[in-house]
The first five atom37 places (N, CA, C, CB, O) and aatype in JSON, in Angstrom:
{
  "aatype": [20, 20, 20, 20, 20, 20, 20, 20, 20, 20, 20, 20, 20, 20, 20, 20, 20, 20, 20, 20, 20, 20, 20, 20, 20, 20, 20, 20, 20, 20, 20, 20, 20, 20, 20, 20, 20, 20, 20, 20, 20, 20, 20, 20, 20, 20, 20, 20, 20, 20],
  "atom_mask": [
    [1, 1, 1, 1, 1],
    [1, 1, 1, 1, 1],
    [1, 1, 1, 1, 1],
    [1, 1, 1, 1, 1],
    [1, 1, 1, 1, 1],
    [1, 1, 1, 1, 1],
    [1, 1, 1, 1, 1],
    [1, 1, 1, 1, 1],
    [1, 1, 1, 1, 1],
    [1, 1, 1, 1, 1],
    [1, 1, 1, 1, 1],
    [1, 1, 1, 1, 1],
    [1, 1, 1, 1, 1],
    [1, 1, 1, 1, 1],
    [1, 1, 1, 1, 1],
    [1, 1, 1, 1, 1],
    [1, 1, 1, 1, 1],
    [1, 1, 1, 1, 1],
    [1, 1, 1, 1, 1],
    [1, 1, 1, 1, 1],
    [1, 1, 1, 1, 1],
    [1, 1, 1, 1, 1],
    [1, 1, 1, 1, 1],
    [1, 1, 1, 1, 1],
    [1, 1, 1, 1, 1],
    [1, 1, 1, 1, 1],
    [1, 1, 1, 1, 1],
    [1, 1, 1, 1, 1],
    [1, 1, 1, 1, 1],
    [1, 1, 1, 1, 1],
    [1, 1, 1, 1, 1],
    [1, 1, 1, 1, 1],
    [1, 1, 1, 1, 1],
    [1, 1, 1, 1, 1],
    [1, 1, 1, 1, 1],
    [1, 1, 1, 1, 1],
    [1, 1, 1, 1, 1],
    [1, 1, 1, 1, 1],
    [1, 1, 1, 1, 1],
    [1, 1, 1, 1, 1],
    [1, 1, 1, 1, 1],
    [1, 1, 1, 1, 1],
    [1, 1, 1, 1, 1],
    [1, 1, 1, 1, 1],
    [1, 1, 1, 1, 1],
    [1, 1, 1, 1, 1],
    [1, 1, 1, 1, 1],
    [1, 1, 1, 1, 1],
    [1, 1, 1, 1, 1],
    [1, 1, 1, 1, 1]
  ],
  "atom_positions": [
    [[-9.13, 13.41, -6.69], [-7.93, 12.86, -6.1], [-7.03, 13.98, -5.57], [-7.17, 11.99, -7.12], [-6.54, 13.9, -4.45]],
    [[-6.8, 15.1, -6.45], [-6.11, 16.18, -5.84], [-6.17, 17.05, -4.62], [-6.14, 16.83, -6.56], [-5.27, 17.5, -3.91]],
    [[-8.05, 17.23, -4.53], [-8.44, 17.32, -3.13], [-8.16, 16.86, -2.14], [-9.24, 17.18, -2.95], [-7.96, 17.46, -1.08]],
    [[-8.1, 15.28, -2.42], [-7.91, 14.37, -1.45], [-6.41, 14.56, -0.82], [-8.18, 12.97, -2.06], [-6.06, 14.98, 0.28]],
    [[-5.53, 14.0, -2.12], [-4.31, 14.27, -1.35], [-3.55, 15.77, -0.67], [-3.46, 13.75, -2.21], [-2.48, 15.92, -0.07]],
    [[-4.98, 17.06, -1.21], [-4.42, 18.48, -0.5], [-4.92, 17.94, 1.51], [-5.72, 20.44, -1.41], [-4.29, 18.23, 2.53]],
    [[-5.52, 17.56, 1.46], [-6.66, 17.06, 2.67], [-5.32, 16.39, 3.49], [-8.28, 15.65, 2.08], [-5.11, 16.84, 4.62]],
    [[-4.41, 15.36, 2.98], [-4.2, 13.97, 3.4], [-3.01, 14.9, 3.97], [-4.04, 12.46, 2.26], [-2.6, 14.84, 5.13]],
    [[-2.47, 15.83, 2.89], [-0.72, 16.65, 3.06], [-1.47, 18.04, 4.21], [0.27, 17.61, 0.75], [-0.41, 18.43, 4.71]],
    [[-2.29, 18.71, 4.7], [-2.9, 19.53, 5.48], [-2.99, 18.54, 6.82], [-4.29, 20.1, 4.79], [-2.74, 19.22, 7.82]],
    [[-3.2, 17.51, 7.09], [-3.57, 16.64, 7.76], [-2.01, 16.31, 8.4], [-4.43, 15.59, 6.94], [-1.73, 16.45, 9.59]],
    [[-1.05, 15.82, 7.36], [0.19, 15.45, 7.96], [0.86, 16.64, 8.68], [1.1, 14.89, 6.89], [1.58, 16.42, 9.66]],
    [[0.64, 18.08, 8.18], [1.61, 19.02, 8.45], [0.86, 19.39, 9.73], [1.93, 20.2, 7.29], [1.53, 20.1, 10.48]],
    [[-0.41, 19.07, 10.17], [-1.2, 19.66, 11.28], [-0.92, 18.51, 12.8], [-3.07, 19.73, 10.65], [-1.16, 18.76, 13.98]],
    [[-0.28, 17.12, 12.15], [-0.07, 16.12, 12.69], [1.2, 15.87, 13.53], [-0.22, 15.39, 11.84], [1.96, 16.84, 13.51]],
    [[1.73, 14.55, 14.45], [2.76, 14.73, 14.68], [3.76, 13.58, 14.11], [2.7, 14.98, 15.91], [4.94, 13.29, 14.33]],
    [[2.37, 12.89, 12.97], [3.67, 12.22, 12.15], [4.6, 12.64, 11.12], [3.31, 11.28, 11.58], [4.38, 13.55, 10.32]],
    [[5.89, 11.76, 11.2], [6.44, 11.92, 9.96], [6.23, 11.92, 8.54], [7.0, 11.4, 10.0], [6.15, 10.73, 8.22]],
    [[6.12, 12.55, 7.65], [5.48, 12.34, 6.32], [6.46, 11.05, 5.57], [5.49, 13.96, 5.36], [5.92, 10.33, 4.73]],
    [[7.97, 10.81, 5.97], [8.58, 10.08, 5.21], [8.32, 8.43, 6.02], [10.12, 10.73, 5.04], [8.9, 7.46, 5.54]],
    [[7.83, 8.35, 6.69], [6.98, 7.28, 7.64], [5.83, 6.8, 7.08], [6.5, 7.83, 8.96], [5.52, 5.62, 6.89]],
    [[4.96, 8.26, 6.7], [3.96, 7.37, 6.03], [4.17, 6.93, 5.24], [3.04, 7.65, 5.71], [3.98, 5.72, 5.13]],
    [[4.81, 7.82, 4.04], [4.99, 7.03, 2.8], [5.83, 5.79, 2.65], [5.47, 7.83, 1.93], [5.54, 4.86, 1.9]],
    [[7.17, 5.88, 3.64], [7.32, 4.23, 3.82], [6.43, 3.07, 4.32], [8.25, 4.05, 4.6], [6.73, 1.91, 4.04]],
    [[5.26, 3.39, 5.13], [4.37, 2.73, 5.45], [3.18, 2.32, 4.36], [4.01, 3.37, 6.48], [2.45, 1.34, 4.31]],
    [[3.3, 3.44, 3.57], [2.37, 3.28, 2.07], [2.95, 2.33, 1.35], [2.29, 4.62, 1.03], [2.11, 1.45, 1.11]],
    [[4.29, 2.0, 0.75], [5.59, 1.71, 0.72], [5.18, 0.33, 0.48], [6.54, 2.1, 1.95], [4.94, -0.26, -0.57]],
    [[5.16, -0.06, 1.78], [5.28, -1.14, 2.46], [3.95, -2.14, 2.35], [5.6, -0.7, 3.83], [3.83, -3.32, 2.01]],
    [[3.03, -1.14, 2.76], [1.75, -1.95, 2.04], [1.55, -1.97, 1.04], [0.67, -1.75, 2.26], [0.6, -2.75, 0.98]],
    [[1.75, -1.68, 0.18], [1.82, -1.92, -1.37], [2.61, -2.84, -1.63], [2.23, -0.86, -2.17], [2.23, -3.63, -2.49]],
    [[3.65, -3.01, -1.14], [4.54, -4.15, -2.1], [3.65, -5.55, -1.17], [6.92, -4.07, -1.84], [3.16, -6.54, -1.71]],
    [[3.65, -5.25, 0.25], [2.8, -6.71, 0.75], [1.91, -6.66, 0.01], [2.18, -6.94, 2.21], [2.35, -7.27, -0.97]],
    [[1.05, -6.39, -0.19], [-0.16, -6.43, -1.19], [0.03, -7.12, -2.22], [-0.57, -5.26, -1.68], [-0.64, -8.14, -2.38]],
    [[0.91, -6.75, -3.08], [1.39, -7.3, -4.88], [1.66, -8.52, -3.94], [3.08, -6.4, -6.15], [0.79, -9.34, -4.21]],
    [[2.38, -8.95, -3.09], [2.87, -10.12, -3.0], [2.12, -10.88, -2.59], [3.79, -10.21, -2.43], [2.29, -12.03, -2.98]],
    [[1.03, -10.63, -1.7], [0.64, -11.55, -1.2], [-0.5, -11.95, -2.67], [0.13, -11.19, 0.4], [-0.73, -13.14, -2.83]],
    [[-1.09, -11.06, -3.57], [-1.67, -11.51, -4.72], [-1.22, -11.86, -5.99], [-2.34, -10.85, -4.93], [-1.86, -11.98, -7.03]],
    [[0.14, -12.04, -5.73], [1.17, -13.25, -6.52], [1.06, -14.0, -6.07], [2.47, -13.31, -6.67], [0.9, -14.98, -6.79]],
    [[1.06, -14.19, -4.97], [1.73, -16.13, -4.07], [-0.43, -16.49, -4.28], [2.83, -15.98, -0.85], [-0.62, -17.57, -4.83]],
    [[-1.31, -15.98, -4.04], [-2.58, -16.15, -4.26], [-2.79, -16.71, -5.86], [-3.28, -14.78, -3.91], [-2.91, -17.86, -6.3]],
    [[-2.78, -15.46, -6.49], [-2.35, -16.16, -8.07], [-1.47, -17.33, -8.77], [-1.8, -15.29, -8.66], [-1.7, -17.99, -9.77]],
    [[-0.36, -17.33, -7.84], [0.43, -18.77, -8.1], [0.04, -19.82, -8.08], [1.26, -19.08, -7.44], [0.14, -20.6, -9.03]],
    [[-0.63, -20.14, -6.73], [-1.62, -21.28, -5.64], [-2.36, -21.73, -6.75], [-2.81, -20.57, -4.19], [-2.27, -22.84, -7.26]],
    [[-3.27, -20.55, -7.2], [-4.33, -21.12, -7.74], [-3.87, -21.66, -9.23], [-5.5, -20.09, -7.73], [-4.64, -22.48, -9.73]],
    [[-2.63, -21.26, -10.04], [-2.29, -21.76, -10.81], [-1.55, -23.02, -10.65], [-1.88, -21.0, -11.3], [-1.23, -23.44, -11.76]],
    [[-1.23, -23.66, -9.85], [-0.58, -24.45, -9.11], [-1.73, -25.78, -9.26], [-0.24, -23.75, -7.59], [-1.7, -26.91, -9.75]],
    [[-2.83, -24.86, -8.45], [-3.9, -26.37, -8.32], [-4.67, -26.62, -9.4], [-5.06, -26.35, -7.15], [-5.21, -27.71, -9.56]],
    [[-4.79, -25.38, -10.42], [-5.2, -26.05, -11.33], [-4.66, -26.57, -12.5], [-5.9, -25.58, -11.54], [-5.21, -26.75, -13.58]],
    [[-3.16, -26.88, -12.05], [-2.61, -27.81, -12.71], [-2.66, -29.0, -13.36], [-2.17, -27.92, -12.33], [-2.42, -29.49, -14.47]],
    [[-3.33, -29.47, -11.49], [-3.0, -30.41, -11.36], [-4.84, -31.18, -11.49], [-1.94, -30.4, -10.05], [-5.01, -32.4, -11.38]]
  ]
}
């Protein structure tokens, strides 16, 4: 993993993105993620309620 993220931070500084971009973009998909496999997990607790 440490490799990886020396790779990922060599990559940003050689790049012309923002590093605080990605990580809000990391950010960002992560919390969509949890959410959308809450409202998934809910559903299914939902129907098998019933």
């Amino acid at each position: 993993m440490e490799c990886q993220s020396l790779l990922f931070g060599a990559y940003l500084s050689a790049s012309l993105l923002d590093p605080d971009e990605v990580r809000f973009g990391q950010l960002l998909a992560l919390v969509v993620g949890l959410s959308l496999l809450l409202i998934v997990r809910l559903a299914l607790m939902l129907v098998g309620a019933f």
